[in-house]
C-alpha positions in Angstrom: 153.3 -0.5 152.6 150.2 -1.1 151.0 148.0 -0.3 154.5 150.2 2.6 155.2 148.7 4.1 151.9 145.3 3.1 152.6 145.9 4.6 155.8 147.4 7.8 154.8 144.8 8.1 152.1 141.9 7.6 154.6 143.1 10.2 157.0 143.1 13.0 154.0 140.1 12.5 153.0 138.4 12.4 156.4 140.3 15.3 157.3 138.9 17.4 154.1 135.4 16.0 154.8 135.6 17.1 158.5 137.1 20.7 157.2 134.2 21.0 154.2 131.4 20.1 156.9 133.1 23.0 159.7 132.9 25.2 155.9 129.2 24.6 155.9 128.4 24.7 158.6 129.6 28.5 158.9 128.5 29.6 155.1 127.0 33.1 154.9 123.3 33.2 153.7 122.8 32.8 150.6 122.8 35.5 147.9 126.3 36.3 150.0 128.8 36.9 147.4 133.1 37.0 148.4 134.8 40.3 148.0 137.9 39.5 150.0 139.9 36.6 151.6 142.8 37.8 153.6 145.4 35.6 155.7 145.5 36.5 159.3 149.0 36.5 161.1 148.9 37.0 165.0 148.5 36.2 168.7 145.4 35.4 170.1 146.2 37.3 173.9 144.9 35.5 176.6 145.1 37.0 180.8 145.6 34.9 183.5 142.2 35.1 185.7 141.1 34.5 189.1 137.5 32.1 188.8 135.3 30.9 191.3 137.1 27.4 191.5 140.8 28.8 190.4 142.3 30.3 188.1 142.0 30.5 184.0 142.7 32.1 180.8 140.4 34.4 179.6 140.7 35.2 175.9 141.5 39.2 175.8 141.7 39.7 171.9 143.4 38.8 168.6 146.3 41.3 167.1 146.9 40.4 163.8 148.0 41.5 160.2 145.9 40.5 157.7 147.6 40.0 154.0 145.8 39.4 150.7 146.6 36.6 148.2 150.0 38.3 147.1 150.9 38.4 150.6 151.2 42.0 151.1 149.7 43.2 154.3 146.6 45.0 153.4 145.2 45.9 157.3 144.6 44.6 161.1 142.6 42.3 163.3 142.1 43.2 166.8 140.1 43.4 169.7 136.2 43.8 169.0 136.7 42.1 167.3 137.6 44.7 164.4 138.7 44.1 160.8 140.7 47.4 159.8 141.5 48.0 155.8 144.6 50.3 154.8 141.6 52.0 152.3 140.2 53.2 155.4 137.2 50.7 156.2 136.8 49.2 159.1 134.1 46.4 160.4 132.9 44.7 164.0 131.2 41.6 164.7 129.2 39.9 166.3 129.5 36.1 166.8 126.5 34.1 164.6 128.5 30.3 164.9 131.2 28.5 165.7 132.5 25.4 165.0 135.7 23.2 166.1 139.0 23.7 163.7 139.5 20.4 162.2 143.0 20.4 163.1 143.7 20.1 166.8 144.7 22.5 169.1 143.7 25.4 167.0 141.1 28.5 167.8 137.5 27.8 166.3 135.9 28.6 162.9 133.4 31.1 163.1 130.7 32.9 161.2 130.0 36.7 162.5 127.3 39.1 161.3 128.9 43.2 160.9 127.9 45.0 164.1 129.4 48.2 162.9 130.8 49.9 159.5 133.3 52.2 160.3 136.1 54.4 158.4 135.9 55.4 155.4 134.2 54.0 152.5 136.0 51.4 151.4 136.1 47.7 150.5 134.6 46.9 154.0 131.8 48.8 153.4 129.4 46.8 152.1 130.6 43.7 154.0 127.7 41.7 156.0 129.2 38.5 156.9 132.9 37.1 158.2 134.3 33.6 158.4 137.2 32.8 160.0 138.2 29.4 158.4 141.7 27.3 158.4 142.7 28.5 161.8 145.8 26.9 162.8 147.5 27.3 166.5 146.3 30.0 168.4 144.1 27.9 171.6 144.7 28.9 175.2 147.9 27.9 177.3 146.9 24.2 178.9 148.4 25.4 182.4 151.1 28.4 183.8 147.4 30.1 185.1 147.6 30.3 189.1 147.7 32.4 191.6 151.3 33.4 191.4 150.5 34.3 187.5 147.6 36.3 188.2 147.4 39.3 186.0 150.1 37.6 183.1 149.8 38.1 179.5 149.9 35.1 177.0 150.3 35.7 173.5 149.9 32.4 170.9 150.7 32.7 167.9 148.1 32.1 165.2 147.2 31.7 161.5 143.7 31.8 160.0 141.6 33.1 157.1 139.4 35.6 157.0 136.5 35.6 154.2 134.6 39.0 153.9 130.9 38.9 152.3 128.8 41.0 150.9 124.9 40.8 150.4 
């Protein structure tokens, strides 16, 4: 019983170290300063692709809600990729990092630089920096790509946290 704690114990803390050095390794500048965290609840859409040797999936976009701390849905994620507020902002990226989730079988963490402000003003405006941290699910289909599926639509379902920052 004893080694099962020990064992237990040792897997939690490895799994918060590997999760606080995929955090770091993503951080914004510094001077960067949090003005929103928002859950993200989705698909990430994948197509069924033809490739030199085969067939794959090729990632297409996310469509997701994003909801703030209360859990009310405050805007969208989709295809850009583009953050879209219900006060009007709006925000692209480009990719800066990335870095494994920590848990398995879930969609990278990454670190993106705003490409774009659009909408109105609002609380994306001033927004410099995303991280997409605490993914959970959301990774490609392992197989179902061939030519028989050429063309198909996968959606996965996915989880994450968006962190919007300011400079």
């Amino acid at each position: 019983m004893k080694r099962i704690a020990v064992a237990l114990w040792s897997f939690a803390f490895i799994n918060l170290a590997q999760q606080a050095s995929a955090q770091d390794a993503l951080s914004p500048p510094s001077g960067s300063n949090l003005l929103l965290a928002a859950e993200a609840s989705g698909v990430q859409v994948y197509v069924c692709t033809a490739k030199e040797k085969g067939f794959v999936w090729i990632f297409d976009g996310p469509a997701a809600s994003l909801f703030n701390h209360s859990g009310r849905e405050i805007g969208t994620h989709g295809k850009g990729p583009m953050w879209t507020l219900a006060d009007g902002s709006a925000i692209t990226g480009d990719l800066l990092a990335k870095s494994d989730a920590p848990e398995a079988g879930s969609v990278p963490w990454l670190l993106l630089k705003v490409k774009t402000h659009l909408g109105t003003f609002g609380t994306l405006s001033s927004v410099n920096y995303i991280r997409r941290i605490d993914t959970k699910g959301g990774v490609e289909p392992p197989d179902g790509c061939d030519a028989a599926h050429l063309g198909d639509i996968a959606r996965i379902r996915y989880s994450a946290v968006y962190q919007f920052y300011a400079q």
